[in-house]
C-alpha atoms as an extended CHARMM CRD file, in Angstrom:
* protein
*
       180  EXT
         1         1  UNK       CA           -157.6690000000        0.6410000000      -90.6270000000  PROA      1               0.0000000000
         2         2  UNK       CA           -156.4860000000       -1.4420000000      -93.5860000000  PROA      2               0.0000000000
         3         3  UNK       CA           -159.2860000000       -2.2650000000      -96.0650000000  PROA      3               0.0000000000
         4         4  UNK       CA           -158.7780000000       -5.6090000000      -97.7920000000  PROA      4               0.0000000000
         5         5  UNK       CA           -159.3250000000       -5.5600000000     -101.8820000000  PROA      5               0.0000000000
         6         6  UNK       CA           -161.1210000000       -8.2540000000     -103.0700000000  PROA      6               0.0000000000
         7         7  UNK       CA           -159.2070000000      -10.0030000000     -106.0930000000  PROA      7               0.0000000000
         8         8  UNK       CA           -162.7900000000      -11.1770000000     -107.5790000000  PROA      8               0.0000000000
         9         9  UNK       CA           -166.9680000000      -10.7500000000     -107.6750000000  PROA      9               0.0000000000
        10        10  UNK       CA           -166.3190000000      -14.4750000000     -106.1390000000  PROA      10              0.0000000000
        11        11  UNK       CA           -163.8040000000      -12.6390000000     -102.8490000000  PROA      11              0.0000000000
        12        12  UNK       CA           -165.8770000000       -9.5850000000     -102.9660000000  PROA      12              0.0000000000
        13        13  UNK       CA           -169.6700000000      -10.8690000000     -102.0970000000  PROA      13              0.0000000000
        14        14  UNK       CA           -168.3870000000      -13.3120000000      -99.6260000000  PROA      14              0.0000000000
        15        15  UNK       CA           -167.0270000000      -10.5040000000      -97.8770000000  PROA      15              0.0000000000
        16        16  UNK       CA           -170.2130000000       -8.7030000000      -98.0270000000  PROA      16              0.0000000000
        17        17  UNK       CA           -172.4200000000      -11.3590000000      -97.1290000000  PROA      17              0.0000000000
        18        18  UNK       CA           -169.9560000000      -12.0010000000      -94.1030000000  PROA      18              0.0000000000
        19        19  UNK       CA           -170.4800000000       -8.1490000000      -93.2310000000  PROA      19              0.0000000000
        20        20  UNK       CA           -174.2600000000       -8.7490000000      -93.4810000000  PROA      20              0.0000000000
        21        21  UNK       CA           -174.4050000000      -11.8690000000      -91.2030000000  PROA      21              0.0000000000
        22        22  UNK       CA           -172.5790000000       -9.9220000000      -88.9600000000  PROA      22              0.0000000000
        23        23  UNK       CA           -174.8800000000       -6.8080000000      -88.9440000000  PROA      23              0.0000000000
        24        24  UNK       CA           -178.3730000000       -8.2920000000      -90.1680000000  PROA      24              0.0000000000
        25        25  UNK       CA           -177.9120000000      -12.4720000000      -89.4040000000  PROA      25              0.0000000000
        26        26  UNK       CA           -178.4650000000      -15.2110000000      -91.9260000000  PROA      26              0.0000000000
        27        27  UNK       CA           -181.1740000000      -14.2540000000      -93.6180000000  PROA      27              0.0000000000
        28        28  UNK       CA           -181.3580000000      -11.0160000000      -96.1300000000  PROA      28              0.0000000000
        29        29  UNK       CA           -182.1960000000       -9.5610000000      -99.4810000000  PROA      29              0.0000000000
        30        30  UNK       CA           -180.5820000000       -9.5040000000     -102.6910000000  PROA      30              0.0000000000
        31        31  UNK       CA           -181.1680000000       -5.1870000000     -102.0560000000  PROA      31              0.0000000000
        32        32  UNK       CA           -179.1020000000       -5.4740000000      -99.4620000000  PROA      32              0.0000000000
        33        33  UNK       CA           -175.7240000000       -6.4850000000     -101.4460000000  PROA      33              0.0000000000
        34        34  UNK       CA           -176.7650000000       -3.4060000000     -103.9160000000  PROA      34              0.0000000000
        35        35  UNK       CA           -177.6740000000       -0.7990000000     -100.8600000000  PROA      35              0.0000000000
        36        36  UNK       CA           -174.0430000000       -1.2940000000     -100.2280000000  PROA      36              0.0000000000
        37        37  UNK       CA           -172.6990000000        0.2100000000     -103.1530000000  PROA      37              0.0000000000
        38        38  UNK       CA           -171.1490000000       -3.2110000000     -104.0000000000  PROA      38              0.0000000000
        39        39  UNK       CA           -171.5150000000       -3.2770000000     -107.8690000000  PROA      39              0.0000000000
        40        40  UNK       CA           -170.2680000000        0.7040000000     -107.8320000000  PROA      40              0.0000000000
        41        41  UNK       CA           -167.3570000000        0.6340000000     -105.6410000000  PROA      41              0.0000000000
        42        42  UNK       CA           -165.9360000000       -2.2830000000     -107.4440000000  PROA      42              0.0000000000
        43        43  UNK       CA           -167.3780000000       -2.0720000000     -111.0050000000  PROA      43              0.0000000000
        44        44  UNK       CA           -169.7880000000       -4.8280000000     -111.0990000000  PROA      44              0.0000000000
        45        45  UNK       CA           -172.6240000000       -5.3800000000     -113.0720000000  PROA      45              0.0000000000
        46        46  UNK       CA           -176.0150000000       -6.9390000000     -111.3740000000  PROA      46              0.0000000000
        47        47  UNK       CA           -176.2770000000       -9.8530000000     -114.1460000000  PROA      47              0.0000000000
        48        48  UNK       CA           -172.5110000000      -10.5760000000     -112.5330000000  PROA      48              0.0000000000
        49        49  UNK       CA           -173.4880000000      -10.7210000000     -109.0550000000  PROA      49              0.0000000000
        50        50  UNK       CA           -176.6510000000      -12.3270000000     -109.8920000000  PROA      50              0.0000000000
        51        51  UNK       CA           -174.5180000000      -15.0130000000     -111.6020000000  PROA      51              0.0000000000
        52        52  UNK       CA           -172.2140000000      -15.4900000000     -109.0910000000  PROA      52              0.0000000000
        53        53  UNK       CA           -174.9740000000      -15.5970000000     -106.0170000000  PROA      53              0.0000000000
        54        54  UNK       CA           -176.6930000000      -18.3750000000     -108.2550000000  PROA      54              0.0000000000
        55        55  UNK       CA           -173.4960000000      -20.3580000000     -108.4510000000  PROA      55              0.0000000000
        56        56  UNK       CA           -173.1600000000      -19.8240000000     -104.1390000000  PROA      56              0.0000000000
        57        57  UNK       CA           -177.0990000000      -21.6570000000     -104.4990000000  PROA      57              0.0000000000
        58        58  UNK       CA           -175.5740000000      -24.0950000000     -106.7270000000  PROA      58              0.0000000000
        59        59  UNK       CA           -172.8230000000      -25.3520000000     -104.4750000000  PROA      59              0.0000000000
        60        60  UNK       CA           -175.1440000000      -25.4320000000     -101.6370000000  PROA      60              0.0000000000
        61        61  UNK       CA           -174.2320000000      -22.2400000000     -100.2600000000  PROA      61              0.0000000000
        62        62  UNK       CA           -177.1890000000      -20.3910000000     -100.4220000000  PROA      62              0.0000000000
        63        63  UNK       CA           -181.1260000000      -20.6490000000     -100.5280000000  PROA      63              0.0000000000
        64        64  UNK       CA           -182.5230000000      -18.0560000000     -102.8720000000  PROA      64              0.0000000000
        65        65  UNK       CA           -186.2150000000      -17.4080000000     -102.2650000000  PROA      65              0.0000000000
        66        66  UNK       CA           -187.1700000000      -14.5960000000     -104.9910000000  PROA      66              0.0000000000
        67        67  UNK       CA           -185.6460000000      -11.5450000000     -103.3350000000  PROA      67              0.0000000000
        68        68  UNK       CA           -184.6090000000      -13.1680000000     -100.0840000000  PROA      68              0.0000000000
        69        69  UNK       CA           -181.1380000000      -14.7620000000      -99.2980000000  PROA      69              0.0000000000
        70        70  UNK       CA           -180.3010000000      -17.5190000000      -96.4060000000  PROA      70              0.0000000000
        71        71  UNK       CA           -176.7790000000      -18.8430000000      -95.5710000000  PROA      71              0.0000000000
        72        72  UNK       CA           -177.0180000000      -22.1190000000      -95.2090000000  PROA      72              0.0000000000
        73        73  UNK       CA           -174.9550000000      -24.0010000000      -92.7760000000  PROA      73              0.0000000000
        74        74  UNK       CA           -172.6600000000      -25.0320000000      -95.7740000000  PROA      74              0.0000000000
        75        75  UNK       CA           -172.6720000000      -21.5130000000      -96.3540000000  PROA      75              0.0000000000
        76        76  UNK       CA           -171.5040000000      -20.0830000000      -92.7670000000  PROA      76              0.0000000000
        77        77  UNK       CA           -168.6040000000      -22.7440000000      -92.8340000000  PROA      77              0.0000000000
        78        78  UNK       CA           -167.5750000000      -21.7350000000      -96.5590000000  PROA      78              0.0000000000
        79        79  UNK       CA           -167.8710000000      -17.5980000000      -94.9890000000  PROA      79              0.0000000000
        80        80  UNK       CA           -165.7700000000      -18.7180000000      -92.1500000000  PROA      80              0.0000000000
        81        81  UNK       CA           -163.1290000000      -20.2710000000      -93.4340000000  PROA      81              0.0000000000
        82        82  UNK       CA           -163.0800000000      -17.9000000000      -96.1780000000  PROA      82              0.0000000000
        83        83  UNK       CA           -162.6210000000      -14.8060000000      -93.4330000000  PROA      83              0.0000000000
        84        84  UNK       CA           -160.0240000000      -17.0660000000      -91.8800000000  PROA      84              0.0000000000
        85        85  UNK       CA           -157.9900000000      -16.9080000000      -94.5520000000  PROA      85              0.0000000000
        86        86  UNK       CA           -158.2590000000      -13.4490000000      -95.6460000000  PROA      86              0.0000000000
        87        87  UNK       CA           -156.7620000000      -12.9200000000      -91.9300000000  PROA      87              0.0000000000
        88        88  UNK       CA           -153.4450000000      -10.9990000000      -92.5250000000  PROA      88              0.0000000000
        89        89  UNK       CA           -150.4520000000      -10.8090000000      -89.8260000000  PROA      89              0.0000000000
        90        90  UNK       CA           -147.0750000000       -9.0460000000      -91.1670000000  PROA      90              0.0000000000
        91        91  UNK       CA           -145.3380000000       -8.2610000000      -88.4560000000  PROA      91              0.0000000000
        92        92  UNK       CA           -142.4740000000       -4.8760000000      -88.4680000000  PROA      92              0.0000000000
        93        93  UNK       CA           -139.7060000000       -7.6900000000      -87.3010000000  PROA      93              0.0000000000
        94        94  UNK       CA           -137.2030000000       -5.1070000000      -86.9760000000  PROA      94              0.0000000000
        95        95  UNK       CA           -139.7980000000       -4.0820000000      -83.6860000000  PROA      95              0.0000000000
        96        96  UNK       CA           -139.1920000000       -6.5960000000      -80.4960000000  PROA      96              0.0000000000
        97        97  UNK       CA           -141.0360000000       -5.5190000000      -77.2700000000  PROA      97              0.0000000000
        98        98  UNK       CA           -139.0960000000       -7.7150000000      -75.4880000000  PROA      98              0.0000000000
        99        99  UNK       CA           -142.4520000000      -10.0530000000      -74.8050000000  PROA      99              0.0000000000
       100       100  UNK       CA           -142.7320000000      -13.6310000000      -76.3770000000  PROA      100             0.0000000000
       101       101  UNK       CA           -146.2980000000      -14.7520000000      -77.0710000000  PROA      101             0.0000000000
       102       102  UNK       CA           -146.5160000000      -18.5420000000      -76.2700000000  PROA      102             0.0000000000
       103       103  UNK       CA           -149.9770000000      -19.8180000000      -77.3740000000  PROA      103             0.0000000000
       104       104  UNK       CA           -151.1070000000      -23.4480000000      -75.9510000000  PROA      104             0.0000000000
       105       105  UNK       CA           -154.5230000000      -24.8000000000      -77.3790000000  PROA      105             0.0000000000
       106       106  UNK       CA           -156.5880000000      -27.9780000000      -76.2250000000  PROA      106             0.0000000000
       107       107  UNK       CA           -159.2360000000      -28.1330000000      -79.0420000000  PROA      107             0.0000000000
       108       108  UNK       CA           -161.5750000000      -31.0430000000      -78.0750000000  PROA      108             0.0000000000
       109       109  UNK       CA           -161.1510000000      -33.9060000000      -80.8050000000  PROA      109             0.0000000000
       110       110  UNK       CA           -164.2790000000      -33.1950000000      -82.1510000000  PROA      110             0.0000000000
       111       111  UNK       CA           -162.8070000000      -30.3790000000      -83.3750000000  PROA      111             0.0000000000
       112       112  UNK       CA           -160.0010000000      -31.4110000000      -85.4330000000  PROA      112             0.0000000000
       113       113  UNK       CA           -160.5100000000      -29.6270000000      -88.0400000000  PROA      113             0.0000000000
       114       114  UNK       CA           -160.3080000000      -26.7200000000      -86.3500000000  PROA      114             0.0000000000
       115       115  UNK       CA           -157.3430000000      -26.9440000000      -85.1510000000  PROA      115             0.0000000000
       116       116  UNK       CA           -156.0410000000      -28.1910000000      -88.2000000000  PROA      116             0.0000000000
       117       117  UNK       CA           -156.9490000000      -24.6540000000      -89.5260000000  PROA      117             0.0000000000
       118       118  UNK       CA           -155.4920000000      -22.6920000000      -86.3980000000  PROA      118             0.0000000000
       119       119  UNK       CA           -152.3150000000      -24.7260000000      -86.9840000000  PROA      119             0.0000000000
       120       120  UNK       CA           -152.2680000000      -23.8850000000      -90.4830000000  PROA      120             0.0000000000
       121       121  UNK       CA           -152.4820000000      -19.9580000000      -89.8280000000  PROA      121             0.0000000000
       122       122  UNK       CA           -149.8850000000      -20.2760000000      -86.9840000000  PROA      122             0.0000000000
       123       123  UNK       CA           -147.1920000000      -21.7680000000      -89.8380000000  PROA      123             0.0000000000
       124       124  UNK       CA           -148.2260000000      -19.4250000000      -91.6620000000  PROA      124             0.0000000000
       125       125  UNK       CA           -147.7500000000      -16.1170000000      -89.9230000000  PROA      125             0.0000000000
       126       126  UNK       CA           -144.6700000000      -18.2260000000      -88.8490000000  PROA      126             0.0000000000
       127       127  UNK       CA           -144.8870000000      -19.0700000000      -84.9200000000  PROA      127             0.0000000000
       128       128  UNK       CA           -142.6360000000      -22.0390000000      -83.9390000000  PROA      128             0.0000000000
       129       129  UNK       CA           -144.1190000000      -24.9590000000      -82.7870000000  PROA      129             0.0000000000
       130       130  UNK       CA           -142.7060000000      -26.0000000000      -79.5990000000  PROA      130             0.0000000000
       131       131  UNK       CA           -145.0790000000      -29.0760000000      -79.2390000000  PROA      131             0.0000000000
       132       132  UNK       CA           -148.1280000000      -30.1970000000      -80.6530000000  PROA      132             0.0000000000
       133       133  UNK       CA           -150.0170000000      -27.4970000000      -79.1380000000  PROA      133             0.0000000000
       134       134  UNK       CA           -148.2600000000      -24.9970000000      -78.1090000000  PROA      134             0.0000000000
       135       135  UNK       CA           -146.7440000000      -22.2260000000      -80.7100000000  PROA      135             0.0000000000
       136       136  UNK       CA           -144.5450000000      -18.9850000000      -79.5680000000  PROA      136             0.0000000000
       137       137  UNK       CA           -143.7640000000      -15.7190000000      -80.9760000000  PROA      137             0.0000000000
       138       138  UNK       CA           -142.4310000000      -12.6810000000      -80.3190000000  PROA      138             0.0000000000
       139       139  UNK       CA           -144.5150000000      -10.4850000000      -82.2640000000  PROA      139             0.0000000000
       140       140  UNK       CA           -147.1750000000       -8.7300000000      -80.7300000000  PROA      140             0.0000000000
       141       141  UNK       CA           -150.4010000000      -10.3990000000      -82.8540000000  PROA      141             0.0000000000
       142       142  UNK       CA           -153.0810000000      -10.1060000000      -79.8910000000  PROA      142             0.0000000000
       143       143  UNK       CA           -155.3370000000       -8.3270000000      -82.0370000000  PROA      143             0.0000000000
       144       144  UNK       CA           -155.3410000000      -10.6210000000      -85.4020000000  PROA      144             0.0000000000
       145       145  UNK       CA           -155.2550000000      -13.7170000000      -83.0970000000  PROA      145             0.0000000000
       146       146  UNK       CA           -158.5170000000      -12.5960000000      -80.8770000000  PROA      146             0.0000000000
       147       147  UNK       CA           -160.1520000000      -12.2750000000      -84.6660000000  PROA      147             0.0000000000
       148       148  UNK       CA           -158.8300000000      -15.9800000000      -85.2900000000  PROA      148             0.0000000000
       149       149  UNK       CA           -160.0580000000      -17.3020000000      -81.9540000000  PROA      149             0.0000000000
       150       150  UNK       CA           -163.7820000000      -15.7200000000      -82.8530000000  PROA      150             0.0000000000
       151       151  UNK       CA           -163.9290000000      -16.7580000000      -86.0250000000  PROA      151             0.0000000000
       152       152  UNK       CA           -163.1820000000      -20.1110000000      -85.3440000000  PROA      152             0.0000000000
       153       153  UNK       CA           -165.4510000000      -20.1320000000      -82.2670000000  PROA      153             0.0000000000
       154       154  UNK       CA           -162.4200000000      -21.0720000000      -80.1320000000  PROA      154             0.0000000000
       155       155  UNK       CA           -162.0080000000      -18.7290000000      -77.5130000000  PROA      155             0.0000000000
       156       156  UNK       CA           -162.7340000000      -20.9980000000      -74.6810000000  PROA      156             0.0000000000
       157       157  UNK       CA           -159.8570000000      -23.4610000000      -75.8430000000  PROA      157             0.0000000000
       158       158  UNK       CA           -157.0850000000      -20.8610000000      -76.8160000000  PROA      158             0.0000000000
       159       159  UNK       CA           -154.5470000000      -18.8330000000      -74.2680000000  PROA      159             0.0000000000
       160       160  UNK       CA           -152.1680000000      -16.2940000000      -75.1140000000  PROA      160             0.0000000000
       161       161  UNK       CA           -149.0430000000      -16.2650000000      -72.4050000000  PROA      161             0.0000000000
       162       162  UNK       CA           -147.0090000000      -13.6290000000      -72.2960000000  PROA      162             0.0000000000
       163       163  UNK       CA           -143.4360000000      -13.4560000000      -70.6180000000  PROA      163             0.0000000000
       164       164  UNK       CA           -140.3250000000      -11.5390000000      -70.8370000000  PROA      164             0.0000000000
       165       165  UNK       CA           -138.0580000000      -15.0370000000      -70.6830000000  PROA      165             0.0000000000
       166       166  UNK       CA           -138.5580000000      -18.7730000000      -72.0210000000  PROA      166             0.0000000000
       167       167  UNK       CA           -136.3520000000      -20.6070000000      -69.7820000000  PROA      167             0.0000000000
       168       168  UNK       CA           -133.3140000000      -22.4310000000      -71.9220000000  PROA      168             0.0000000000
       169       169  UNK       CA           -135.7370000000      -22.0200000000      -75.4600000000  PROA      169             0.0000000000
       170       170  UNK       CA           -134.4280000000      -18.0970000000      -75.1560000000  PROA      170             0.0000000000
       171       171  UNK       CA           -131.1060000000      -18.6650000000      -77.2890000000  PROA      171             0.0000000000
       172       172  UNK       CA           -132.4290000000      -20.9220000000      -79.5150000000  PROA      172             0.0000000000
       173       173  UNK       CA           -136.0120000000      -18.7140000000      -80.2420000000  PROA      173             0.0000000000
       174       174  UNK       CA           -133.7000000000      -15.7890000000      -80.7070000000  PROA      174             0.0000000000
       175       175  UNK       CA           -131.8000000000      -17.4340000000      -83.3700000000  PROA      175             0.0000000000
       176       176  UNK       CA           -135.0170000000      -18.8300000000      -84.8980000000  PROA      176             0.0000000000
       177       177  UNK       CA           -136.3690000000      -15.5960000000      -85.2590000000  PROA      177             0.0000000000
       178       178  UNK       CA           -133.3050000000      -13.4110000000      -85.5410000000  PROA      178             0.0000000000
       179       179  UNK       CA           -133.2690000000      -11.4510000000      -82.6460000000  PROA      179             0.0000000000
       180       180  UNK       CA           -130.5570000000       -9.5980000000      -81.2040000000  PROA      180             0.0000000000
């Protein structure tokens, strides 16, 4: 497995506290962000992360109740899209499988924003939009796209097609994406 590197204290305890939602919920101690080694694996000093987890209470991020620590909803949304856009895809485009990946979405408009955000990642691990909802590849990205759908909270709206052949797009999508 790849291990992201923070860049900053800032990158660093958002990725922790996403790790501890995910293991512990919403609620948990300052201890907690030490008992993971966080200020010796990466060099920080407590007064630093202290700093930095007052600035998360500042922008509404946090509730800090002595040594206890709650997301708030602000928070969870700040987490999320953070670890949305941490979300890596390079794909080895030398490597075809022979299998295009045509995605098709129908995010209620309620939602916009999310799929503002799924749209954004799509450009950027560089699908091509054949309509407004509906993106193909043909780079085999299941796994980094089932991590987008849950992070998002869009499973239920999202579908992954797979098919050896697009019809008359075939020439065209090869060219786009330089395929032989």
């Amino acid at each position: 497995a790849v291990v992201k590197m923070p860049t900053g204290l800032t990158d660093t305890i958002a990725d922790t506290l996403i790790e501890l939602i995910r293991v512990t919920g919403v609620i948990f101690s300052r201890k907690s962000l030490y008992q993971k080694q966080l200020l010796l694996e990466f060099g920080y000093n407590p007064w630093q992360v202290n700093k930095t987890l007052k600035r998360f209470e500042r922008q509404g991020f946090l509730k800090i109740s002595g040594d206890t620590l709650r997301v708030t909803k602000e928070g969870l949304s700040y987490l999320q899209e953070h670890a949305v856009y941490a979300l890596k895809f390079h794909p080895d485009r030398r490597v075809w499988d022979k299998t295009w990946r045509i995605l098709i979405f129908d995010i209620p408009e309620q939602e916009r924003y999310l799929r503002d955000i799924l749209r954004k990642k799509l450009k950027e691990w560089h699908f091509k939009k054949l309509q407004q909802s509906v993106f193909v590849t043909p780079y085999d990205c299941k796994k980094e796209l089932k991590q987008l759908f849950s992070l998002l909270d869009i499973d239920q709206y999202v579908h992954i097609i797979p098919t050896e052949t697009v019809g008359d797009l075939d020439k065209s999508l090869r060219q786009h994406f330089k395929l032989h």
